[in-house]
DRENDOPA-724216 format. One record per residue (C-alpha): z negated, y negated, x. Coordinates in steps of 0.05 Angstrom, whole numbers, padded with zeros to 5 digits, always signed. Layout:
// DRENDOPA-724216
ZYX...
// end
This chain:
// DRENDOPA-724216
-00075-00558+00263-00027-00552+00322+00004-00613+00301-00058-00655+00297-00085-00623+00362-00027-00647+00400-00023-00711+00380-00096-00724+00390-00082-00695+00462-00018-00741+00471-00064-00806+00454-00123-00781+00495-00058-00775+00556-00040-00843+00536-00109-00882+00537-00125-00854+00602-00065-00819+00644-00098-00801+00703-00147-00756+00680-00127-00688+00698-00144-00641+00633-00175-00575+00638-00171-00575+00563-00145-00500+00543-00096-00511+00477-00127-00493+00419-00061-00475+00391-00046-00420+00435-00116-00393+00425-00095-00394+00353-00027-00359+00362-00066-00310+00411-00013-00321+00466-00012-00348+00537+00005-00418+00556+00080-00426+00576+00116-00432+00639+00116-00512+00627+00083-00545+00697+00042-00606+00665-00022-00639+00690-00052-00603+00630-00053-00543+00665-00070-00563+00741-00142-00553+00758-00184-00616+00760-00194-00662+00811-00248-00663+00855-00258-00724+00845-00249-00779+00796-00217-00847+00815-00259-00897+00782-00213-00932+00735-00221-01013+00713-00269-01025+00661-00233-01035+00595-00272-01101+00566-00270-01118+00491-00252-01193+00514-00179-01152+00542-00177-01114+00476-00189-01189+00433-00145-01222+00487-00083-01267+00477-00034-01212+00506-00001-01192+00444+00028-01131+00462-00030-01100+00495-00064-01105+00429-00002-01076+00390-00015-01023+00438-00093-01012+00438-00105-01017+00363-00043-00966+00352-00071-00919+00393-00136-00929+00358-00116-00920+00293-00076-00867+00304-00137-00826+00335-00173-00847+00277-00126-00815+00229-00120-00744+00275-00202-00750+00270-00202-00753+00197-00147-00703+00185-00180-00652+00235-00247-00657+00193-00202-00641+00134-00210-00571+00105-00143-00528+00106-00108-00498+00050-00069-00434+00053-00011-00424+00012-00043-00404-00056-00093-00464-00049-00156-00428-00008-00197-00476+00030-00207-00457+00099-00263-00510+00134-00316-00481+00184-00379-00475+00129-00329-00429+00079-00308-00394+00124-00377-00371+00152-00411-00374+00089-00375-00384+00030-00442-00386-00014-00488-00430+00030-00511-00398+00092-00532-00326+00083-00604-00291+00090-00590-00269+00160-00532-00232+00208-00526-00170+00223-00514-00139+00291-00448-00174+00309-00379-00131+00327-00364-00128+00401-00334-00181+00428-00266-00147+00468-00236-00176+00521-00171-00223+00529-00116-00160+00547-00054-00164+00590-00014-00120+00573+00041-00098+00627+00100-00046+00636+00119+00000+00568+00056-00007+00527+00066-00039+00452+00060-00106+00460+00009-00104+00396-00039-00073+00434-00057-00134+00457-00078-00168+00390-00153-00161+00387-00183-00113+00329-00210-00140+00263-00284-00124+00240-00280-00151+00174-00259-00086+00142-00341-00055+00169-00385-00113+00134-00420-00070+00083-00441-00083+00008-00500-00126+00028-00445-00174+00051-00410-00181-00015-00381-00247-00039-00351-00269-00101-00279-00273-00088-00279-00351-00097-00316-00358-00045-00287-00300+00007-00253-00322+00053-00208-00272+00103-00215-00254+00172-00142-00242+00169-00095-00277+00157-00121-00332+00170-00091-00404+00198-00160-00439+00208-00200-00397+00255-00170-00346+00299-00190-00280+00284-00235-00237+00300-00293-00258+00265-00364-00228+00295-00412-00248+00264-00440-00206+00205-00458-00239+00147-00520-00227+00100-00523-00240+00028-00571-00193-00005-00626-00155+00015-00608-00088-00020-00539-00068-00056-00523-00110-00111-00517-00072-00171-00440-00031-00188-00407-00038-00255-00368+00008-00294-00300-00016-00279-00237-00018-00335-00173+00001-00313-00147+00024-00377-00131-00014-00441-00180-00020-00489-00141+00038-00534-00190+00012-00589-00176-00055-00593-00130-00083-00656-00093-00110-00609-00077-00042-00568-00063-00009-00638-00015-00060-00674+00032-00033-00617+00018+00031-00597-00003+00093-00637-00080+00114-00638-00105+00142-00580-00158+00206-00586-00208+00205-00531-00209+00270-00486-00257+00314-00458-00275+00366-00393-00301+00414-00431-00272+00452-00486-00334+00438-00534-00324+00363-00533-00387+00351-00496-00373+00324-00422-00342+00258-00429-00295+00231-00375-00338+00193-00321-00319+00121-00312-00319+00097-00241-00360+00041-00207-00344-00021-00172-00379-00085-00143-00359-00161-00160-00331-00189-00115-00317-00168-00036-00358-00167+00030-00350-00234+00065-00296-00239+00108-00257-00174+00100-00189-00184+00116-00128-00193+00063-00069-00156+00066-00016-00172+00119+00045-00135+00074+00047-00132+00005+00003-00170-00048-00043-00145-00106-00024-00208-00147+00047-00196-00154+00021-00125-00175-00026-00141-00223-00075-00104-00185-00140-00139-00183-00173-00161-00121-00237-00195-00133-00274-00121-00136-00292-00077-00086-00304+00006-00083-00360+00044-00040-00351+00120-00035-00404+00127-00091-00371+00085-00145-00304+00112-00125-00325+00190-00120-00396+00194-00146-00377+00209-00224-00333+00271-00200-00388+00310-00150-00398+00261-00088-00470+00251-00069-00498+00312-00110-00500+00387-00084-00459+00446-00109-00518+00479-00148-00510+00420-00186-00450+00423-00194-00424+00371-00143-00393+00381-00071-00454+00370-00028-00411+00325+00012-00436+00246+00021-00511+00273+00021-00521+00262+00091-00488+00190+00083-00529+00120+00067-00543+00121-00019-00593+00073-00026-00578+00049-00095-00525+00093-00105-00566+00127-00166-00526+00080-00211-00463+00113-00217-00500+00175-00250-00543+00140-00294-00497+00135-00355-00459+00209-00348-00508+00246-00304-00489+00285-00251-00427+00328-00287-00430+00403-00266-00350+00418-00248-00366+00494-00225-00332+00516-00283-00277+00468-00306-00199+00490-00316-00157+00422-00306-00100+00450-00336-00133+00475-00409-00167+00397-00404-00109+00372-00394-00065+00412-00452-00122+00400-00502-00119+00319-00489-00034+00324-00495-00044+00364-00558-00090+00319-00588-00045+00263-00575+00019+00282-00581+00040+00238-00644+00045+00186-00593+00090+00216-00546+00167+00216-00537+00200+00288-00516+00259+00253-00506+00305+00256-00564+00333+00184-00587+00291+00200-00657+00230+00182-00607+00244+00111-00620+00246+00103-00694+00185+00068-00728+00146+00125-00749+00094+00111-00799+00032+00111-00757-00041+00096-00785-00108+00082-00772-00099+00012-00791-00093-00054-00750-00067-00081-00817-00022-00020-00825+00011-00030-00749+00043-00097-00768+00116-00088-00786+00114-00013-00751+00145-00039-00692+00119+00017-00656+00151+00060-00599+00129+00133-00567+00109+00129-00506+00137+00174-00442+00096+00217-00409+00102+00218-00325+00083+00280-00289+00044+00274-00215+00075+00329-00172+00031+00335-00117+00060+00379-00059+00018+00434-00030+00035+00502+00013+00003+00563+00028-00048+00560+00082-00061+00482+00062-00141+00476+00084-00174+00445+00028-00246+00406+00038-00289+00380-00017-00267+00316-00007-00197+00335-00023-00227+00366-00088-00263+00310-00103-00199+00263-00097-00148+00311-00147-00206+00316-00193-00199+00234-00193-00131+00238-00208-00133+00283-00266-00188+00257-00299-00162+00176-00282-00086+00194-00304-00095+00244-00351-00153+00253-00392-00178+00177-00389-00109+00164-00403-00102+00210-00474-00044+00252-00428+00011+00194-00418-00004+00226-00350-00011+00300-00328-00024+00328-00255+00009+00393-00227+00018+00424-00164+00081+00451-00131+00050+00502-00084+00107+00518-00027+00097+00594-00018+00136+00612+00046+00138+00687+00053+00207+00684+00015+00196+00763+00002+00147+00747-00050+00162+00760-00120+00133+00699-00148+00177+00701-00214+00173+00773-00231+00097+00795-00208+00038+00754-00241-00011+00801-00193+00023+00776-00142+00021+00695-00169-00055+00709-00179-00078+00735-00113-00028+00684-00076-00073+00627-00118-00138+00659-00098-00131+00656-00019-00099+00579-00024-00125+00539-00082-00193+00527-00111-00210+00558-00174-00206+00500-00217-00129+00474-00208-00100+00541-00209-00065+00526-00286-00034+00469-00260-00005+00505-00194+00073+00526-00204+00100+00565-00145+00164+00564-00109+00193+00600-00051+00260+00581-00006+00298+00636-00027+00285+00606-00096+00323+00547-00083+00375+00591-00059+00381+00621-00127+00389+00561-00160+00429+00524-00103+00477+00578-00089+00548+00573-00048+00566+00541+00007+00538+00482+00046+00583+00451+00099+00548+00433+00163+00523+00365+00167+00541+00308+00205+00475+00314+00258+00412+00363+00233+00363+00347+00286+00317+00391+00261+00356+00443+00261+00322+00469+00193+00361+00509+00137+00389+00465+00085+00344+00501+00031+00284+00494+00078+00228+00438+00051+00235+00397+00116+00310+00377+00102+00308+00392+00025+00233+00370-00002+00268+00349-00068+00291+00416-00096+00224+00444-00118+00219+00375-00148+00296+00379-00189+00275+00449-00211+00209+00434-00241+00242+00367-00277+00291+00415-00306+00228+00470-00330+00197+00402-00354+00233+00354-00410+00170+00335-00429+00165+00279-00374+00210+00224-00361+00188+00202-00292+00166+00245-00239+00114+00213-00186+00122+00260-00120+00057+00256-00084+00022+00285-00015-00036+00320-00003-00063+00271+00048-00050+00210+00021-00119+00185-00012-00129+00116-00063-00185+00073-00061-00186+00043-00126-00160+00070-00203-00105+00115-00198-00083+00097-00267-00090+00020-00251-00041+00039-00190+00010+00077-00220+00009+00034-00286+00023-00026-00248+00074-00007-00206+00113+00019-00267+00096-00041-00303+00125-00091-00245+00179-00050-00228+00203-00054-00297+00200-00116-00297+00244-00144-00241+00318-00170-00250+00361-00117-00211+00396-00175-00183+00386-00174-00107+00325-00121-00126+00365-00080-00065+00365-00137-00020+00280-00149-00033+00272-00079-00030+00297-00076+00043+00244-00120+00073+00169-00118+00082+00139-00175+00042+00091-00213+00086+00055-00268+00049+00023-00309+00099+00095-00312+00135+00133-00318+00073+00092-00351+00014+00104-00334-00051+00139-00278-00077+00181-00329-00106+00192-00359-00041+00204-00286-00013+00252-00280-00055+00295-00345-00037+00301-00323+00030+00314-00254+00025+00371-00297-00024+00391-00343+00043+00390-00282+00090+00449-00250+00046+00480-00309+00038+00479-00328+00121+00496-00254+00131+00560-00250+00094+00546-00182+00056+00556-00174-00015+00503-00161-00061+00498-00097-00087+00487-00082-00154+00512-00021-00199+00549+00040-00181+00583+00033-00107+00650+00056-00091+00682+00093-00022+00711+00134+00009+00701+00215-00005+00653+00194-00069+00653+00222-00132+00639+00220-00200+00580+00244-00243+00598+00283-00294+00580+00226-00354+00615+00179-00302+00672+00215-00315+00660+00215-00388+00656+00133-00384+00585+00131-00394+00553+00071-00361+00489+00071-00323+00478-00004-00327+00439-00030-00390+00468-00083-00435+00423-00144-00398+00476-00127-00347+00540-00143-00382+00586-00192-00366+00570-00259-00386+00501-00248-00379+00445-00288-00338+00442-00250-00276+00359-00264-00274+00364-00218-00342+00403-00158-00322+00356-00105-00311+00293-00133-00334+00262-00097-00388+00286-00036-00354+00256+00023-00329+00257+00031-00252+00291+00102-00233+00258+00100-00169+00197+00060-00140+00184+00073-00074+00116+00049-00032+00161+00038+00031+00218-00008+00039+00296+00021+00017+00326+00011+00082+00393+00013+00106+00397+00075+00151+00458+00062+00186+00453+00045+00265+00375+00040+00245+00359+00091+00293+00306+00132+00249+00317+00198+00273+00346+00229+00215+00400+00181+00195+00458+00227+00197+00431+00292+00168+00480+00284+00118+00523+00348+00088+00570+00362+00050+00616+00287+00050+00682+00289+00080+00686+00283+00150+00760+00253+00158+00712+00193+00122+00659+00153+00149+00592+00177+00132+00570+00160+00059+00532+00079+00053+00457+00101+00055+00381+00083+00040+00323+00111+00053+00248+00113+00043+00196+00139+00098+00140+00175+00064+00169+00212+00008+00111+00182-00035+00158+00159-00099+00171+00153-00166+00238+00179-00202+00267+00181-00269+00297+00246-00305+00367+00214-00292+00357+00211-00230+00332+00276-00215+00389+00311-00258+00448+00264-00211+00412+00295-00147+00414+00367-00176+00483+00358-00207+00509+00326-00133+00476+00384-00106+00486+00437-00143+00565+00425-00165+00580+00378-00104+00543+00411-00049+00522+00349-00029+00446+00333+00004+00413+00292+00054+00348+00287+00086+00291+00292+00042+00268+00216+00046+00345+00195+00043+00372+00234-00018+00336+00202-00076+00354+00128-00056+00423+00149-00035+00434+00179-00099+00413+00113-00131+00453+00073-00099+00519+00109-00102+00515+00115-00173+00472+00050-00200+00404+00068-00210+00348+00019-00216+00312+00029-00154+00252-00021-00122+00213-00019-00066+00129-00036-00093+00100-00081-00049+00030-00055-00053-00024-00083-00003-00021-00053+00066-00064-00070+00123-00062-00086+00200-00129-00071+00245-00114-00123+00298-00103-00196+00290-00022-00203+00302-00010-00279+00310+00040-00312+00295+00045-00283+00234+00120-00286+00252+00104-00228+00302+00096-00180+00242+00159-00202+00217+00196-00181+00281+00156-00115+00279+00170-00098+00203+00232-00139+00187+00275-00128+00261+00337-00096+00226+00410-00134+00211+00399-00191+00178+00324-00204+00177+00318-00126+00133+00272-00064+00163+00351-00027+00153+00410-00030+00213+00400-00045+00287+00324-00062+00310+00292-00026+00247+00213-00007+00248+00238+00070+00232+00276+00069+00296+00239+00124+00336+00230+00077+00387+00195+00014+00339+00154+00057+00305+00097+00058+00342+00077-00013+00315+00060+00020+00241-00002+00061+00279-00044-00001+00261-00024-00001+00185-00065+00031+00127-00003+00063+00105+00049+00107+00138+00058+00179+00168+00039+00161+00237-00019+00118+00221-00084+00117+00271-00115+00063+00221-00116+00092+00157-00152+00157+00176-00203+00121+00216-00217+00067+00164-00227+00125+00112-00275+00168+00142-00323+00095+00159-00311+00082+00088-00337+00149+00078-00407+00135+00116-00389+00184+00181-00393+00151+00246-00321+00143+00287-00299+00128+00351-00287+00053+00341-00209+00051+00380-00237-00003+00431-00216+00002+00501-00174-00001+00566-00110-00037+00551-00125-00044+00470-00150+00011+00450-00126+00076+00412-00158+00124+00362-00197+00173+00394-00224+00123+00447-00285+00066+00450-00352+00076+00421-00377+00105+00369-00392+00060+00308-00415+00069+00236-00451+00135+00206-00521+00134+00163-00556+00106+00231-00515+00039+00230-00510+00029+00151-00585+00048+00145-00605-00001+00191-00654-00054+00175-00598-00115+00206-00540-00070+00182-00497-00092+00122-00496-00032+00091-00444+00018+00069-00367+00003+00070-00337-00028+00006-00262-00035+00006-00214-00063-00041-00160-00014-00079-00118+00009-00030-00067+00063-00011-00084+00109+00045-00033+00155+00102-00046+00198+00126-00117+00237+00115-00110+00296+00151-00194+00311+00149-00250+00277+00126-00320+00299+00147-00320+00303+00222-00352+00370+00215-00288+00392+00184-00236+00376+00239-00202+00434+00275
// end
């Protein structure tokens, strides 16, 4: 568009030179930057007045002079062409037309607009402030259900290379919500297919009696028009769907949203907009979950399928004979399946809302019980008066669980203590390099994964270990989420799989993931580092104990003489993260050198890390961090250790580009990339990282990290209360603006209608009804 804009501006110059232009470049209102410093006639005011020219006569333009008419019918032609090509719709990289009339309506022109977003004001911003502040906010994410779109014909705010964002206008499609569907995440454990490769799976219950079935949840087809797409991270490369969207009734309805306690619900979402939200009930009912224990549900469902699961002996693997048909299981080429525990962290004193009980009941019932157990939930409660006698007083365990955690998760709470660690991490620590918290080494700041070690060690029942927050909150399946990450991370070659993992995808910057991954292939190659790839060697390291009996950590794709796009795949990822593996050396982030127990006559140990401790890892993982801690004395900070430990001795580790979102318009797109991908070599890791304490400001705008202002805003809109919108003096910050949303705005006769997102991770969610906040 630039392109064709400048040339048509060149031949305008051309045909008529002295005609000063007061034209302001569309390109620069597309790249939402100011002119530059460049002195042309294109940026002088105009003339007072206009020096009438000589009248061009078509007997000049027919006329004998030959090279005038070179000239003339050049310069005609070649506006001709820029016409045609300007009228011309656009296509994004993965082939989305992006002309005027599909943009603004998609499916013909819609029944009306609703009351359009405020329009905000060009900013200059001056002095110290972010320079993102300037980029204006989106308002695609607030168009309601009324404003839903099939995804063929959606197309984004954001990103988007046609129109420059934002978009204000509020598009109407129907005049009441459409109608929600139950939506699938799971296989259909049914199906021949499913069962001429897996065992049979039993269906579970709530209730002991077999009575309460497990709710489905509830989504809409398609997605309101114009609701941005992901700036990071992709739901395609995934496998996560994104042609459905959630509203707080489909996502939270089936487990006590929308209904009161004496009905057994939460009473929370009543005082919301729900017109047609009667749907989600009318299959289940409204389930009564005053008297539900998670933990005997969830032993009952792993009981009743435990034929199908692997406790982690090599005879787990053997074609057992299996039945229930699909012609007898085809050849029996049938394997167990691992079971993965979610170890959500909690601590005494944590203030729990019914919001937050609505969300774990989600999980459970999502993971677990929808899942036939391949999944169960627990909690690790941090209880930090270390005098307790947690392990040798259940009176004590029981009252301890009355004052912090509802009724219903207490049989899945285990309990832990500091001076528990200390037990089982005994001896001496030497200092570490920097400790800039100045916390205890056995202390859950510096040392979150110990808990996490010592309940893999009470647990060989699992083979992967999800560590989880309480405020981080999914819109969307939480099976489909955690089943696809495993599934992709499985799947990738572990050849340059550190070197993607260290960078932000960005699609609209970057294309493809294939593409993605051709320059994060160039980078390397321009920067002159080696690849990494198995166990790395230097200084002060040492060995594993089954290193030192010659065992290998690196699966036979990996040998030599194999393709390197093989090695790996096939595998299981030790650890997935949801933020990039960066390189934590010279990156600034605060806690870089909280490193102890490594030689010091050395240089400090090669390092990666993960901000937001939000991760998946393997039972060999977890026993090389207890076995480098334990006989070693080694440790690191808690978001460092696990990736360390994976790259020192091998592990398959991969950062999970799941979709994050931006709430302002950044153009260029290449501005993200200097935000997200500033480190050595084009990385987030090294010099100019985002988790430098000084860049990381510029993630307040995502949907997903510890110091987001986004992601808690966006939640509570998506849950119908009214927020401050973020709008203001010199861009805006949360807290500030007007107030927007609530049941007056959706209930409106010109509104469209309640929220509806599309799946999506969200940190952090430290309250959710207003009335709540302290």
């Amino acid at each position: 568009m630039e392109r064709a804009q400048s040339l048509l501006s060149s031949t305008t110059l051309s045909i008529s030179s002295s005609r000063s232009s007061t034209r302001s470049s569309r390109s620069n209102s597309l790249l939402n930057t100011t002119p530059g410093q460049e002195k042309g006639e294109f940026f002088l005011p105009a003339p007072a007045t206009t020096i009438s020219q000589p009248k061009l006569r078509v007997r000049a333009i027919l006329g004998h002079c030959l090279y005038r008419r070179v000239v003339i019918w050049t310069v005609t032609i070649s506006m001709l062409i820029c016409l045609a090509y300007l009228n011309t719709p656009l296509y994004t990289r993965d082939g989305k037309v992006l002309a005027d009339d599909y943009r603004i309506g998609g499916i013909g022109d819609p029944k009306k607009h609703g009351k359009p977003a405020p329009v905000e004001e060009d900013l200059i911003i001056e002095g110290d402030m972010p320079p993102w502040l300037k980029f204006k906010h989106l308002n695609g994410y607030f168009n309601g259900v009324k404003s839903i779109v099939s995804i063929a014909n959606h197309t984004p705010e954001y990103p988007n290379i046609s129109h420059p964002a934002p978009v204000t206008n509020v598009p109407i499609y129907h005049d009441a919500p459409p109608t929600p569907t139950v939506y699938e995440a799971h296989p259909n454990y049914a199906s021949a297919e499913y069962q001429r490769e897996h065992y049979p799976v039993r269906e579970c219950f709530i209730d002991q009696d077999d009575k309460v079935a497990v709710p489905d949840i509830y989504a809409f087809n398609g997605v309101p028009q114009n609701q941005p797409d992901p700036a990071m991270g992709s739901y395609t490369v995934l496998g996560l769907r994104n042609d459905v969207c959630f509203d707080r009734f489909g996502r939270y309805g089936p487990y006590g949203l929308g209904y009161s306690i004496s009905e057994g619900g939460t009473s929370q979402g009543q005082d919301t907009e729900h017109e047609g939200a009667e749907a989600v009930w009318a299959k289940t009912g409204k389930i009564d979950y005053s008297r539900v224990d998670w933990g005997a549900a969830q032993e009952r469902c792993v009981e009743r399928n435990s034929a199908r699961f692997s406790n982690g002996s090599s005879e787990d693997n053997t074609n057992d004979p299996v039945s229930t048909d699909p012609e007898e299981n085809a050849g029996k080429g049938i394997k167990k399946t691992d079971r993965i525990a979610v170890v959500v962290r909690t601590y005494v004193g944590f203030q729990w809302t019914q919001l937050a009980i609505v969300n774990f009941r989600a999980m459970i019932s999502e993971l677990s019980l929808k899942s036939g157990g391949e999944y169960s939930v627990h909690f690790l409660l941090h209880v930090k008066d270390n005098e307790a006698p947690i392990w040798s007083d259940p009176s004590v365990v029981q009252s301890i669980l009355d004052a912090n955690v509802p009724t219903e998760f207490h049989s899945i709470c285990t309990l832990w203590s500091e001076a528990e660690m200390r037990l089982y991490y005994p001896g001496h620590f030497a200092d570490a390099i920097e400790n800039p918290s100045n916390g205890d080494i056995h202390g859950v700041y510096r040392s979150a994964q110990m808990p996490l070690q010592v309940f893999a060690l009470q647990h060989p029942e699992y083979a992967h270990f999800w560590n989880w927050e309480m405020d981080m909150r999914y819109i969307g399946s939480y099976y489909e989420l955690l089943d696809r990450l495993g599934s992709w991370a499985k799947a990738q070659t572990r050849t340059l799989l550190w070197e993607r993992s260290a960078k932000y995808y960005i699609p609209a910057e970057h294309g493809s993931y294939e593409e993605f991954a051709a320059i994060v292939e160039k980078e390397l190659n321009a920067s002159g580092r080696r690849a990494i790839l198995g166990p790395q060697i230097f200084p002060g390291r040492q060995s594993l104990k089954s290193e030192e009996a010659g065992i290998s950590i690196m699966p036979p794709s990996c040998a030599q003489g194999s393709k390197p796009e093989e090695c790996g795949v096939g595998e299981d990822a030790d650890l997935i993260t949801l933020n990039p593996l960066f390189d934590a050396d010279e990156s600034g982030w605060v806690f870089a050198k909280d490193v102890t127990g490594y030689e010091m006559v050395f240089a400090p140990p090669p390092r990666r890390c993960a901000i937001v401790t939000a991760s998946r890892l393997s039972r060999r993982l977890l026993a090389a961090m207890h076995e480098e801690m334990w006989r070693m004395h080694h440790s690191m900070f808690s978001e460092m250790f696990p990736a360390s430990m994976a790259l020192h001795h091998g592990f398959k580790a991969a950062y999970a580009p799941h979709p994050v979102y931006l709430d302002r318009a950044w153009y260029p797109f290449n501005t993200i990339e200097k935000a997200f991908n500033g480190g050595r070599d084009g990385t987030s890791g090294g010099h100019g990282s985002p988790f430098d304490l000084k860049n990381e400001h510029n993630h307040k705008g995502t949907s997903w990290y510890y110091n987001s202002e986004f992601a808690g805003l966006l939640w509570r809109r998506w849950l119908g209360y009214a927020q401050m919108d973020g709008r203001g003096n010199n861009g805006g910050r949360a807290g500030e603006g007007s107030p927007r949303g609530g049941i007056e705005e959706e209930s409106n006769k010109d509104s469209s209608g309640r929220l509806c997102l599309r799946s999506m991770l969200l940190h952090p969610i430290k309250w959710d009804n207003p009335s709540e906040r302290t």
